[in-house]
FIDOGU-684984 format. One record per residue (C-alpha): x, z, y; residue in one letter; residue number from 1; chain. Coordinates in pm, 1 decimal, always signed. Example, Ala and Ser with C-alpha at 12.3 -4.5 7.8 and 13.67 -1.06 7.14 Angstrom:
FIDOGU-684984
east  up  north  resn  resi  chain
+1230.0  +780.0  -450.0  a  1  A
+1367.0  +714.0  -106.0  s  2  A
//
This chain:
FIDOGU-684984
east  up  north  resn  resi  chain
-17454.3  -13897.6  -11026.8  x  1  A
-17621.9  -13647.0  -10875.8  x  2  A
-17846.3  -13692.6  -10575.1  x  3  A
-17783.8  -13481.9  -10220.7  x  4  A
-18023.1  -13428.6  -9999.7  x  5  A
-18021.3  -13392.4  -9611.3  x  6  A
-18064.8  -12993.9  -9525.6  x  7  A
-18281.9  -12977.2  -9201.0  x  8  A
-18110.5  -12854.0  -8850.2  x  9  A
-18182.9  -12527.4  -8773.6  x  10  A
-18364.4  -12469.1  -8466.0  x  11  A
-18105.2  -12422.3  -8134.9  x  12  A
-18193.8  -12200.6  -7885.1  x  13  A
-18292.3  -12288.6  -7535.5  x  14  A
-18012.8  -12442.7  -7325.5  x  15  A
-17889.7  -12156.7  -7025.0  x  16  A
-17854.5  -12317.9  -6704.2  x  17  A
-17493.0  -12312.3  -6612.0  x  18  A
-17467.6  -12168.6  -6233.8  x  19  A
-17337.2  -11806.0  -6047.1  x  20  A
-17593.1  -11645.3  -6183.1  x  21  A
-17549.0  -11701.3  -6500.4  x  22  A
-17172.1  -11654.3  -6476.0  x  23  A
-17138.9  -11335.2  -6248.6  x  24  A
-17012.1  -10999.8  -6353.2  x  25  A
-17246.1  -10767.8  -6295.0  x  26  A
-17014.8  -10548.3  -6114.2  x  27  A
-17016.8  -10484.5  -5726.4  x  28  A
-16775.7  -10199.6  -5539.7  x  29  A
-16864.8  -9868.4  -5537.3  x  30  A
-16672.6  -9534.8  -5388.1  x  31  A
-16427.6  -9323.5  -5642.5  x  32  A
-16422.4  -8970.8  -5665.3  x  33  A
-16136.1  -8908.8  -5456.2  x  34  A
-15948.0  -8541.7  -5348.1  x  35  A
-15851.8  -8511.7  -4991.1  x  36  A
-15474.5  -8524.0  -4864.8  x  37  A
-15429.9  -8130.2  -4889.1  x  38  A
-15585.2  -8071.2  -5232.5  x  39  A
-15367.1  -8339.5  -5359.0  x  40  A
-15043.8  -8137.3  -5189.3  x  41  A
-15211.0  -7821.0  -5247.5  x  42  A
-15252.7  -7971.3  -5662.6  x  43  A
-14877.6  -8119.3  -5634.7  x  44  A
-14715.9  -7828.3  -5501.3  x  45  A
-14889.0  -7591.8  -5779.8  x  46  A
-14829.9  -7808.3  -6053.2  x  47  A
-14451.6  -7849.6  -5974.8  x  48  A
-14423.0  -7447.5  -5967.0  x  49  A
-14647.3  -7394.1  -6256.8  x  50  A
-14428.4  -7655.2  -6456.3  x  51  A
-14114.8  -7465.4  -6352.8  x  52  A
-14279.0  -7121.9  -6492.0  x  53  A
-14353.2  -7277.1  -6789.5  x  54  A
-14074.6  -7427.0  -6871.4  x  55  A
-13862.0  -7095.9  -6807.3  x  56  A
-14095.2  -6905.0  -7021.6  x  57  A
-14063.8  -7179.5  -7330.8  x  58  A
-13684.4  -7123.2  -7302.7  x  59  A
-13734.7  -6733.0  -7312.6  x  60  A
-13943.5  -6786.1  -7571.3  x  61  A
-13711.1  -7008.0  -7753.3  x  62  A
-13392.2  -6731.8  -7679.0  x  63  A
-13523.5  -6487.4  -7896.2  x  64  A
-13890.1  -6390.0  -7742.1  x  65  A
-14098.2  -6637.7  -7972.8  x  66  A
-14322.9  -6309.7  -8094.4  x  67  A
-14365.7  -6192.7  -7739.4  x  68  A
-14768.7  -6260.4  -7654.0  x  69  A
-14911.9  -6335.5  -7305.2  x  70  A
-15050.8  -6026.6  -7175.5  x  71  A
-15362.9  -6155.8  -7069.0  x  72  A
-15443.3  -6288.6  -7433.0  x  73  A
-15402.9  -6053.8  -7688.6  x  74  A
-15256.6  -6214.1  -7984.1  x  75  A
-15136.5  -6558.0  -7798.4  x  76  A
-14782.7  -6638.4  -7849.3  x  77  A
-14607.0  -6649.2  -7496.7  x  78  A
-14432.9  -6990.6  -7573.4  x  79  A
-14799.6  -7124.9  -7691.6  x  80  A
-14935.8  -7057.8  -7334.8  x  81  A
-14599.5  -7201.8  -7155.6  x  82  A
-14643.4  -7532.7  -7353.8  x  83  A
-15021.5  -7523.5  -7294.0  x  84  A
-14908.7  -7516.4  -6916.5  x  85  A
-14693.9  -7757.9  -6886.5  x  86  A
-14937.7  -7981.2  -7063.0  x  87  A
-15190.5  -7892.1  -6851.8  x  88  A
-14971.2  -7942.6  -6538.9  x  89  A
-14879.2  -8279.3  -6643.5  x  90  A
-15198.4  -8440.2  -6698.6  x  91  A
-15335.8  -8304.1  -6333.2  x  92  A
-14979.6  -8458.1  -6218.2  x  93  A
-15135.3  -8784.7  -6356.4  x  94  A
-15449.6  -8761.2  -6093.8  x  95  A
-15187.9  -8778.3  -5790.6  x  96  A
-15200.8  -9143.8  -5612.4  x  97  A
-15048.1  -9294.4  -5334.2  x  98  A
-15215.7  -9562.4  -5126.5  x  99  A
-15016.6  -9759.2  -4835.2  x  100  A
-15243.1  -9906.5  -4550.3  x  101  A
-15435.3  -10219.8  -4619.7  x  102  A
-15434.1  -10149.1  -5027.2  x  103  A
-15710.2  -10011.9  -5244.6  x  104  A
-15704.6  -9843.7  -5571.5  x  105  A
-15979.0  -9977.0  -5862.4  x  106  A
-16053.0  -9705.8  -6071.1  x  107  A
-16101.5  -9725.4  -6477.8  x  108  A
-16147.4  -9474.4  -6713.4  x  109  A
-16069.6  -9605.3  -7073.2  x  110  A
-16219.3  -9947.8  -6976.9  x  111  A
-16503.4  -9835.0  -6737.2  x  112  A
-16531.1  -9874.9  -6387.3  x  113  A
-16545.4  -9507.8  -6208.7  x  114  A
-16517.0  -9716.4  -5819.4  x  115  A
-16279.5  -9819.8  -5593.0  x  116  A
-16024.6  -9562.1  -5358.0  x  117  A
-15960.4  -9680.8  -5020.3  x  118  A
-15865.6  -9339.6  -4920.6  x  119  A
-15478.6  -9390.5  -4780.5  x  120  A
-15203.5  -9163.0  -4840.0  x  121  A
-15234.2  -8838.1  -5103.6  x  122  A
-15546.1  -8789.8  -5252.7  x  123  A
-15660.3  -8722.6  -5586.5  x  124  A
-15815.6  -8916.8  -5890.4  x  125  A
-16035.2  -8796.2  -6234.4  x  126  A
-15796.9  -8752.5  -6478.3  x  127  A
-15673.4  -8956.2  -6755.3  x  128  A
-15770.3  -9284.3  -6537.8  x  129  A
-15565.4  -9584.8  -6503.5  x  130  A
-15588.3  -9780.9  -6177.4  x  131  A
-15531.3  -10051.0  -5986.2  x  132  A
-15390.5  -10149.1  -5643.8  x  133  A
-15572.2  -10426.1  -5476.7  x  134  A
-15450.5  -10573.3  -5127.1  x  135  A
-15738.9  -10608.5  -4900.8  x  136  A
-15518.7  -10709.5  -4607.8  x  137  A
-15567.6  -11049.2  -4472.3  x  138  A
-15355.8  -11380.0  -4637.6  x  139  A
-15305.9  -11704.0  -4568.4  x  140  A
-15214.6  -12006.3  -4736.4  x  141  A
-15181.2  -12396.6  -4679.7  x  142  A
-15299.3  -12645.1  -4951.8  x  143  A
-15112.7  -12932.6  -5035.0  x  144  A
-15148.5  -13271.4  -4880.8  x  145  A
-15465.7  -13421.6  -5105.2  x  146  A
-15567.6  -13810.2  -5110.7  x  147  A
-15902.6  -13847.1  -5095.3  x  148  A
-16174.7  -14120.1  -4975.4  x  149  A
-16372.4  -14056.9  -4673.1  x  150  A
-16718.8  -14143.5  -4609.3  x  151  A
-16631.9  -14526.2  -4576.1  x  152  A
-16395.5  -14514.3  -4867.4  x  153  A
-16113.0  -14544.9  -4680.4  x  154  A
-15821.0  -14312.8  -4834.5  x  155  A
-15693.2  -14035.9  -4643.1  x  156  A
-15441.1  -13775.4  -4640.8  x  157  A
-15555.5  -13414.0  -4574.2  x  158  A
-15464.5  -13026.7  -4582.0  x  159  A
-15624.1  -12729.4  -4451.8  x  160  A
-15486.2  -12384.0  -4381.0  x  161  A
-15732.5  -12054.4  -4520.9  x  162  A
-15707.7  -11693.8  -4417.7  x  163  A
-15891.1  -11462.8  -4618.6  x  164  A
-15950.5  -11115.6  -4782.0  x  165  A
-16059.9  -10937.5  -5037.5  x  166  A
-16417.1  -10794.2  -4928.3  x  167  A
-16548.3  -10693.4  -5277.5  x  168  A
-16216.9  -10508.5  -5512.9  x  169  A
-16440.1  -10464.6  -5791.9  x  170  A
-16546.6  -10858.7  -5802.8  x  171  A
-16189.2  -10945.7  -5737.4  x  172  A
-16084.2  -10773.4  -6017.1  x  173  A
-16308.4  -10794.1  -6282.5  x  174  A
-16494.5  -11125.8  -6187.7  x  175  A
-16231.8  -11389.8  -6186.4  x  176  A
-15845.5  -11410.0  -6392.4  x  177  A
-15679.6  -11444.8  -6093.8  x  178  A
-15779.2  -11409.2  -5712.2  x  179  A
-15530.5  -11623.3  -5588.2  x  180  A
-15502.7  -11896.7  -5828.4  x  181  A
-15892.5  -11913.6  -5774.8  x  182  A
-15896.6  -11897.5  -5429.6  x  183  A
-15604.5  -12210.3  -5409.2  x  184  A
-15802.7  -12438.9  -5669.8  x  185  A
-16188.8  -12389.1  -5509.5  x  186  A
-16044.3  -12432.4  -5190.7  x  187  A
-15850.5  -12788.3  -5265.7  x  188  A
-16246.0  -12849.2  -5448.3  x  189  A
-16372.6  -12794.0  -5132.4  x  190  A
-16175.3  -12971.7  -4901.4  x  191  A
-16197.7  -13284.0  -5124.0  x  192  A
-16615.5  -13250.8  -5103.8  x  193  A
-16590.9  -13250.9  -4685.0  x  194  A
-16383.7  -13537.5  -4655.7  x  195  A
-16602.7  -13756.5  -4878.7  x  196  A
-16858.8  -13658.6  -4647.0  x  197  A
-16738.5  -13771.1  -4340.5  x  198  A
-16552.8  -14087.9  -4221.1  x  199  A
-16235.5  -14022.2  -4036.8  x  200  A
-16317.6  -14196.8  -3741.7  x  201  A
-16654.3  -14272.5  -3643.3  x  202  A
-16787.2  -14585.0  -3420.4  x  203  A
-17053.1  -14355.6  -3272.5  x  204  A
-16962.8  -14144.5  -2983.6  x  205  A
-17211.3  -13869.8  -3104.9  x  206  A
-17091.4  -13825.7  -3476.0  x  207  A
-16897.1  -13636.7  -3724.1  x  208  A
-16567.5  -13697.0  -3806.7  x  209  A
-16251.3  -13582.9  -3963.8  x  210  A
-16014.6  -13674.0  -3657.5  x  211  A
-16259.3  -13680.1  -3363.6  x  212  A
-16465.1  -13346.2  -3459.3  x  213  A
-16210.1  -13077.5  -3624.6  x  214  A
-16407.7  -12785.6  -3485.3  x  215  A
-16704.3  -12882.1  -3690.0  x  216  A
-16513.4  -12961.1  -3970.0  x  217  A
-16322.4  -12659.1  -3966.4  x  218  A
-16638.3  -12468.1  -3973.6  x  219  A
-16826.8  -12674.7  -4245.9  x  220  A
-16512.5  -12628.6  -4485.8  x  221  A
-16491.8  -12250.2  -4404.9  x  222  A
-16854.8  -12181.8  -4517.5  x  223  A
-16778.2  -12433.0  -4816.3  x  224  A
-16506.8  -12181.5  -4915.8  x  225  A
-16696.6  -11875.4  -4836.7  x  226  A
-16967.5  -11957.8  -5072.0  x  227  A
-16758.5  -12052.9  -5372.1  x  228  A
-16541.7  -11785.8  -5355.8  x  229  A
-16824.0  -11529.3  -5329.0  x  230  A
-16879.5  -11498.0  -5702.1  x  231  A
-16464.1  -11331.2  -5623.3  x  232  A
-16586.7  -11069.9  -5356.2  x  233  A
-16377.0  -11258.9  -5131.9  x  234  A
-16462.2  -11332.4  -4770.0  x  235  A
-16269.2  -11650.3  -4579.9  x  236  A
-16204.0  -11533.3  -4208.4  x  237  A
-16117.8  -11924.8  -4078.2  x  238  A
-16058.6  -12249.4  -4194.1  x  239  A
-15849.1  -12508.8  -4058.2  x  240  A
-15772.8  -12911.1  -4099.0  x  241  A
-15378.1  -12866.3  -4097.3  x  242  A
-15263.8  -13245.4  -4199.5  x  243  A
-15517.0  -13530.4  -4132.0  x  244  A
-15362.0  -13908.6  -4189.4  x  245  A
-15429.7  -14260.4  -4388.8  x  246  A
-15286.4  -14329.6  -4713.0  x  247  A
-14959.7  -14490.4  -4673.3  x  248  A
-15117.1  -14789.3  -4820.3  x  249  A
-15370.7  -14793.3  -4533.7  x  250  A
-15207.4  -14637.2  -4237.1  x  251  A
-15019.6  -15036.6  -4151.6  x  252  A
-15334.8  -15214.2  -4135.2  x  253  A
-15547.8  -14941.4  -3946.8  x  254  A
-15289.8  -14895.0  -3710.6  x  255  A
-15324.8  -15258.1  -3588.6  x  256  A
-15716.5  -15215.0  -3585.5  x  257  A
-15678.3  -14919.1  -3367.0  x  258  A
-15412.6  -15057.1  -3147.6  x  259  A
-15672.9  -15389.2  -3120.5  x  260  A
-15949.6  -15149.9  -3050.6  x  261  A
-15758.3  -14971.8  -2753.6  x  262  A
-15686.0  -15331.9  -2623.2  x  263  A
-16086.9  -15427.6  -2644.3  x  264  A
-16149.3  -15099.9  -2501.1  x  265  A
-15927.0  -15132.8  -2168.4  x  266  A
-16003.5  -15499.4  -2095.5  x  267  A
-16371.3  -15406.1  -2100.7  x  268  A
-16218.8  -15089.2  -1838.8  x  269  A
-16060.5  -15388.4  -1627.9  x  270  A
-16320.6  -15610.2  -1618.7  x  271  A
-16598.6  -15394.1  -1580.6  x  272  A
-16374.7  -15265.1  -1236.9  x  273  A
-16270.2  -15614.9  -1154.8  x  274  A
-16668.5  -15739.4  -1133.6  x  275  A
-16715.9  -15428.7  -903.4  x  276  A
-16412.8  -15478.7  -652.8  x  277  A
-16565.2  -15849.7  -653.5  x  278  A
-16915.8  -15743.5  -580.8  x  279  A
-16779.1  -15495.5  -319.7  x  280  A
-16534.6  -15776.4  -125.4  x  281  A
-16876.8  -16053.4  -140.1  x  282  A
-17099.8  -15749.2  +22.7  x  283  A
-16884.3  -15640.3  +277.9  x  284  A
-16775.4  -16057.5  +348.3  x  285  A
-17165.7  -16107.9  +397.5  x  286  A
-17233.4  -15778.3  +580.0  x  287  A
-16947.2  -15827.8  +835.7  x  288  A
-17064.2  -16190.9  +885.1  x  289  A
-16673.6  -16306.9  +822.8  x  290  A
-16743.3  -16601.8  +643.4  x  291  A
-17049.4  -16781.0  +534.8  x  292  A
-17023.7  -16874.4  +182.3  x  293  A
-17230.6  -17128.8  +11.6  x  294  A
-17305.8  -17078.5  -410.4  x  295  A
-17004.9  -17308.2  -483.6  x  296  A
-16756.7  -17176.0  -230.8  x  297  A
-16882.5  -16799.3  -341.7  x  298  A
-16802.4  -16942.9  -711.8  x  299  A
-16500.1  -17025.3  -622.5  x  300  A
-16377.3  -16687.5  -488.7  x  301  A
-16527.1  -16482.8  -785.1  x  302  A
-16334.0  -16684.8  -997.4  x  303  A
-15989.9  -16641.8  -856.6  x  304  A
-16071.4  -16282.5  -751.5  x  305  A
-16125.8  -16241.3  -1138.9  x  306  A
-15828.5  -16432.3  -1230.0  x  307  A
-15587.6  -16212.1  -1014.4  x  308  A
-15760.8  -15871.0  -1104.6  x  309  A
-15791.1  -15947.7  -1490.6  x  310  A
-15471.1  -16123.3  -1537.8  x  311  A
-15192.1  -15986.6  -1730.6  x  312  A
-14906.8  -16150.1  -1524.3  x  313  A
-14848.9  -16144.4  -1146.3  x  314  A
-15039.6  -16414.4  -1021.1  x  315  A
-14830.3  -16746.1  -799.2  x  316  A
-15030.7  -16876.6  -464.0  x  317  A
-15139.9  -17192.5  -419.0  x  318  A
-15160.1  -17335.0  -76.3  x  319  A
-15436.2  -17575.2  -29.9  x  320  A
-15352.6  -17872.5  +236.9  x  321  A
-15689.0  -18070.1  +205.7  x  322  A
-16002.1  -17972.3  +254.9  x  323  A
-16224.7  -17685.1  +150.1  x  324  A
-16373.0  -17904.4  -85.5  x  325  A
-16078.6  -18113.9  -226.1  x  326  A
//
């Protein structure tokens, strides 16, 4: 048997940290070469005639003229310079583009990128470029309803609603597969990372949270979105909560706390008014000399002043025959 023996590892390089800059193309917008709106008609109209006169001269040519020679080149065949035209006339065709308001045009020529044409209408391109229309008009879209655990790890129910644009064509077109399927998924990412950072409702009147403080929530997801969509060249105009609830599971049981909490919360209202109508009816008793009330008659008439202000029913008189102290 023969004996094997353990080869060593070779020695791995040093571990990258994984992060935007280590993941960015290093491409950023930059202006085309672009002809203006009457060189491009001036180029279409010419071309269009110059085609015509070429192909009329390759059919001469071709009727029985195929040793006639172009006059301004000795020793050219006629139906040489006709095709040479039309060749010619087609390829600075090719550099014609159109552009509609609100789109862009990313410009490549065999793979590199030449810049970006926001010029609208007619207007000219190098030739033998490809390109690309980007939209840099503004969209919208809604996310779907995500469950999620706030801050107290309660679950909740959420959406949000995100306009945005492409700010950067070059990013948004070489930097990510696809703008809008990256856009969706970092903004769901994002939403999920806010709402684990706040509670929905909170106990203190001064802090954050998802149903008493949308503004600042809004604003904290928008710049959220903004920054991890930067690497796209895209820029997030507003961000909005758009569905905020408890899970299903939930949303029976905190009902009843928050319909207990609204019934703490107005009997403190009533009582804390009922001990000031009493204080007021005692001052004005003493200050108008009506009555003179000892500690244990003045008991008395808090107490059923607080029973008749406080109670939830309509209160029933009691007429008192004896004395004041029987």
């Amino acid at each position: 048997m023969s004996e094997t023996t353990a080869r060593p590892l070779p020695d791995l390089p040093d571990a990258e940290p994984v992060g935007h800059n280590g993941a960015n193309v290093a491409v950023t917008e930059r202006s085309a070469w672009t002809g203006s709106a009457g060189l491009a008609g001036t180029a279409l109209v010419g071309g269009i005639l110059l085609i015509v006169v070429g192909v009329l001269g390759f059919i001469t040519g071709a009727a029985g003229l195929a040793d006639a020679t172009f006059p301004a080149a000795a020793g050219v065949p006629l139906m040489v310079v006709c095709v040479v035209i039309v060749v010619a006339c087609i390829l600075g065709l090719t550099m014609l583009r159109i552009i509609s308001p609100g789109h862009t045009m990313v410009v490549q020529f065999f793979g590199r990128y030449l810049g970006t044409n926001r010029r609208t209408g007619l207007s000219l391109v190098p030739p033998l470029s490809t390109t690309k229309k980007v939209s840099v008009r503004v969209r919208n879209f809604e996310t779907s309803e995500i469950k999620v655990n706030d801050l107290n790890g309660n679950p909740v129910m959420i959406g949000a609603i995100v306009v945005w644009q492409v700010a950067d064509t070059a990013k948004a077109t070489f930097a990510v597969e696809d703008v809008e399927e990256f856009i969706h998924s970092q903004s769901e990412s994002a939403l999920r990372h806010v709402a684990t950072t706040h509670p929905y409702d909170a106990k203190n009147p001064g802090a954050v949270s998802l149903a008493g403080s949308t503004d600042e929530v809004s604003a904290e997801l928008a710049d959220e979105v903004a920054a991890r969509v930067a690497v796209a060249g895209l820029e997030i105009v507003e961000a909005r909560i758009s569905a905020l609830s408890y899970s299903p599971e939930i949303a029976g049981a905190m009902l009843q706390r928050q319909q207990a909490q609204a019934v703490v919360d107005a009997r403190e209202q009533i009582v804390d008014g009922a001990v000031s109508m009493v204080q007021t009816a005692l001052d004005q008793l003493e200050a108008r000399e009506i009555v003179d009330l000892d500690p244990e008659r003045r008991a008395a008439m808090v107490s059923n002043l607080l029973v008749v202000l406080c109670s939830d029913s309509s209160t029933q008189p009691v007429i008192n025959t004896g004395g004041l102290y029987s």
